[in-house]
Wavefront OBJ file of the C-alpha trace (Angstrom):
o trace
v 0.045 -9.124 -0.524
v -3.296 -9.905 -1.757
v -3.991 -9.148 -5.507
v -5.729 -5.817 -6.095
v -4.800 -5.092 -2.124
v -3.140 -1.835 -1.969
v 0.453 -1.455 -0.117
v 0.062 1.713 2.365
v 3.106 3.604 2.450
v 3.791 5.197 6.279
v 6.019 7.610 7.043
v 7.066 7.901 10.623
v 8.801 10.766 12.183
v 10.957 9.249 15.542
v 13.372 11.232 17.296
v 14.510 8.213 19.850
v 12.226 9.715 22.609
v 9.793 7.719 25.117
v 6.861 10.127 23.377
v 7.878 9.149 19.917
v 8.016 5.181 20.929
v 4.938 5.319 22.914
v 3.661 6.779 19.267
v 4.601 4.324 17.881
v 3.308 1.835 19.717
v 0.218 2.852 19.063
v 0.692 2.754 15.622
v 1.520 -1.118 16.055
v -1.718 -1.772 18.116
v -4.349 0.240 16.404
v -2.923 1.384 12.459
v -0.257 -0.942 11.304
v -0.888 -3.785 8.387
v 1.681 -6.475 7.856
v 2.015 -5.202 3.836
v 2.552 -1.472 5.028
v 6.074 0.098 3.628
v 6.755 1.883 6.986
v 9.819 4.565 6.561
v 10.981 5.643 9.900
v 12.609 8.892 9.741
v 14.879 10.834 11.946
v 15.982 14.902 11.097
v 19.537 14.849 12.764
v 20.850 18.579 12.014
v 24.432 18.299 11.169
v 25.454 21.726 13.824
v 22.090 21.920 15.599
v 23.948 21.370 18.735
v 26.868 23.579 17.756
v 25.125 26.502 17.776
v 27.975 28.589 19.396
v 30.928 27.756 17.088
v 31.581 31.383 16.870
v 32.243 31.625 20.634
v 34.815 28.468 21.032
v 38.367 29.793 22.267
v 39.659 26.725 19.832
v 37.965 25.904 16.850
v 40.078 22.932 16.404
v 37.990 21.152 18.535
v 34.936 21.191 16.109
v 35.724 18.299 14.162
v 35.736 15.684 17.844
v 32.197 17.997 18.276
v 30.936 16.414 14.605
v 32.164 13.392 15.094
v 30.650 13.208 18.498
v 27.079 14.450 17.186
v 27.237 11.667 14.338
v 28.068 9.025 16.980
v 25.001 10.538 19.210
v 22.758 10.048 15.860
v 24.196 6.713 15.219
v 22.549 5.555 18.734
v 19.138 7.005 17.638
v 18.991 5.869 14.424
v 19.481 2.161 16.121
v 17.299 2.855 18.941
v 14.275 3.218 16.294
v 15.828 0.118 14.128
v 15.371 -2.129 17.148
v 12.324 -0.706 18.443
v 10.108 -1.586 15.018
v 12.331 -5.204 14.921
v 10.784 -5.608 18.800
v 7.529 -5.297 17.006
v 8.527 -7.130 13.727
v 7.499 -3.863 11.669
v 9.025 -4.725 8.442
v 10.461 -1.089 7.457
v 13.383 1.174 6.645
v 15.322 3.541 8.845
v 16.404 6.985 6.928
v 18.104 10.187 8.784
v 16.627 13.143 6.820
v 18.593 16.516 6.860
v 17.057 20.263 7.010
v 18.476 22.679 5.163
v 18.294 26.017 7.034
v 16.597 28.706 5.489
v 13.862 26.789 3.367
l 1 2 3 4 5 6 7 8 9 10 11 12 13 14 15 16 17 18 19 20 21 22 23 24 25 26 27 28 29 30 31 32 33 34 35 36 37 38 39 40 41 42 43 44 45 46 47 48 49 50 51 52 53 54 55 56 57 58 59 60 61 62 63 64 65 66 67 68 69 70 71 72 73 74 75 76 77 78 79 80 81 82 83 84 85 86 87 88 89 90 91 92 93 94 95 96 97 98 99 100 101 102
């Protein structure tokens, strides 16, 4: 970086979808600087697809229904890793959490 250049810092909400990559894309053509710090950020709710825990005949199976839903986030968060290395974005990956209520 330049001296006296300012580093941008961009923060980029993906949720692995073909919307949210063709967003991005657009960042790449039309926004993006090679000395941007690009965070790429993806809100995986621990339970947001176990909405009905109260209604499962056996609650033992919760814990494969976690584990499942981190291995499902897992694939997303590398899904937007790889799609900013296709475009050699230098940037960080982060999964965010939202705490219900606030």
């Amino acid at each position: 970086m330049a001296e006296g250049e300012v580093q941008r810092k961009i923060l980029i909400a993906m949720d692995g979808s073909k919307h949210a990559t063709g967003a991005f894309e657009w960042f790449v053509k039309n926004i993006y600087k090679d000395t941007d710090a690009v965070t790429m950020v993806y809100c995986a709710e621990p339970g947001a697809n176990l909405s009905q825990l109260s209604q499962l005949e056996n609650p033992s199976v919760i814990p494969t229904m976690i584990a499942e839903h981190d291995k499902e986030t897992q694939k997303v968060l590398k899904t937007i890793d790889d799609i900013a290395k296709k475009h050699k974005v230098e940037h960080t990956v982060e999964r965010v959490h939202h705490r219900r209520g606030r």
